[in-house]
N, C-alpha and C positions, 0 to 999 in steps of 0.2 A: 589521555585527554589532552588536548591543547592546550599551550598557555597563553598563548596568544593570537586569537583569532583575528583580530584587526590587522597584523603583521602578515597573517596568511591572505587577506582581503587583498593589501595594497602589492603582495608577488603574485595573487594570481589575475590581477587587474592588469598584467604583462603579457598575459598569455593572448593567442589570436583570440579563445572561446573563451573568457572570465567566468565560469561556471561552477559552481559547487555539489555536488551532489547531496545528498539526502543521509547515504553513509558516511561523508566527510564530517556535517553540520553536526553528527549524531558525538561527535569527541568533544564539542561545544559545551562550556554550558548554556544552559536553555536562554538564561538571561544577556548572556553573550550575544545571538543569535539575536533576540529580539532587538537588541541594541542597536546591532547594526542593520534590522530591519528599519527602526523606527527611526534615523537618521540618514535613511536615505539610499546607504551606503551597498547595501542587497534586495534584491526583489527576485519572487517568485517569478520563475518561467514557465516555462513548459514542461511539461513529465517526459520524463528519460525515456531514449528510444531503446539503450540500451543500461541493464545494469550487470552487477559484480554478482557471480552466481554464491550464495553462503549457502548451500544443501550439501558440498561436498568438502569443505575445507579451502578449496582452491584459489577459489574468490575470482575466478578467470569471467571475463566479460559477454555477459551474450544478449542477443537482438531479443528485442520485447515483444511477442506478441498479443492479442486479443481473442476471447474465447468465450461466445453468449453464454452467461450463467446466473440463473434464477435469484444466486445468493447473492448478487450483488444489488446494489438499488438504481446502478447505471444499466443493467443489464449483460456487462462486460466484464470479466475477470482478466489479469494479466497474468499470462505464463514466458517463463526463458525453458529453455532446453539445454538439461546439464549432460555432458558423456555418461556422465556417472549415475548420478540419479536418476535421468531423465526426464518427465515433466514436470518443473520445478512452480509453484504459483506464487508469485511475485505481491505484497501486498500494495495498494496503493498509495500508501503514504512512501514507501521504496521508492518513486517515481518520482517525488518531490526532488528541484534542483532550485538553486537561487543563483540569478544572473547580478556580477559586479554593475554597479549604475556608476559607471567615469565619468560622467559627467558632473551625477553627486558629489564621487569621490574631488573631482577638481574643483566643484564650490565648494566643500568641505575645506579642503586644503587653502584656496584662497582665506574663508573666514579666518581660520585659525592662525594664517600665516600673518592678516590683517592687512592685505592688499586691498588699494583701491583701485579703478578703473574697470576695467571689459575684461571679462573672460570669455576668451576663444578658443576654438576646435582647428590646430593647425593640422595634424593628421588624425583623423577620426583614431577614436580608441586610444592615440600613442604619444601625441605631441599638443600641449597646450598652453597656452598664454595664460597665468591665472593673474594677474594685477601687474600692480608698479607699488613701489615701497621705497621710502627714501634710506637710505644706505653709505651711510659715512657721507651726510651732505648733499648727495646727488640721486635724483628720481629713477630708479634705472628699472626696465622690463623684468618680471620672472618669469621664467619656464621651467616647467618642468616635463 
């Protein structure tokens, strides 16, 4: 289990894709999870195109596909295809990812940091202006 999931939040908000999977969130605890849903700081995306195959031990990655089946209530089941097993079916909660919000995360950090002024998007995802703060006497820019 994690112990720190906010720490994993602000290194993987570094990455080009800020994305979490479903197996990752799963070492969380649950209250963790919501926390940083409810602050802002993760949100639900999209369902994985591709997940970590667990039928074989291997945990090796594979492409997600779709397959009409009565049992579901979308009409759709997900299947991967493992070497080993081979049709492996995928549940849909499996699919669930949460995307980093940097932008949250940069008003986040502004509040707490106690900056006042503008917060700006100097290079989307990677460079931002969160406030001004006085600092031994003098107003000066942060960035982070």
């Amino acid at each position: 289990m994690s112990s720190d999931p906010l720490r994993e939040v602000l290194l993987r908000a570094e990455c080009d894709e800020p994305v979490f999977s479903f197996d990752e969130v799963q070492r969380w605890l649950p209250a963790d999870l919501e926390r940083l849903t409810r602050l802002g700081l993760l949100r639900e995306g999209e369902p994985a195109c591709a997940v970590a195959c667990d039928a074989c031990g291997a945990w090796h990655i594979e492409e997600v596909f779709w397959q009409p089946s009565v049992r579901e209530p979308s009409g759709q089941r997900a299947y991967i295809r493992c070497p080993v097993e081979g049709l492996v079916h995928v549940p849909a909660e499996r699919l669930r990812q949460w995307d980093v919000d940097t932008g949250a995360l940069a008003r986040q950090l502004a509040v707490a940091m106690e900056l006042s002024g503008t917060l700006d998007c100097i290079i989307a995802g990677g460079l931002w202006k969160l406030g001004r703060r006085r600092l031994a006497g003098r107003r000066d820019a942060t960035r982070c």
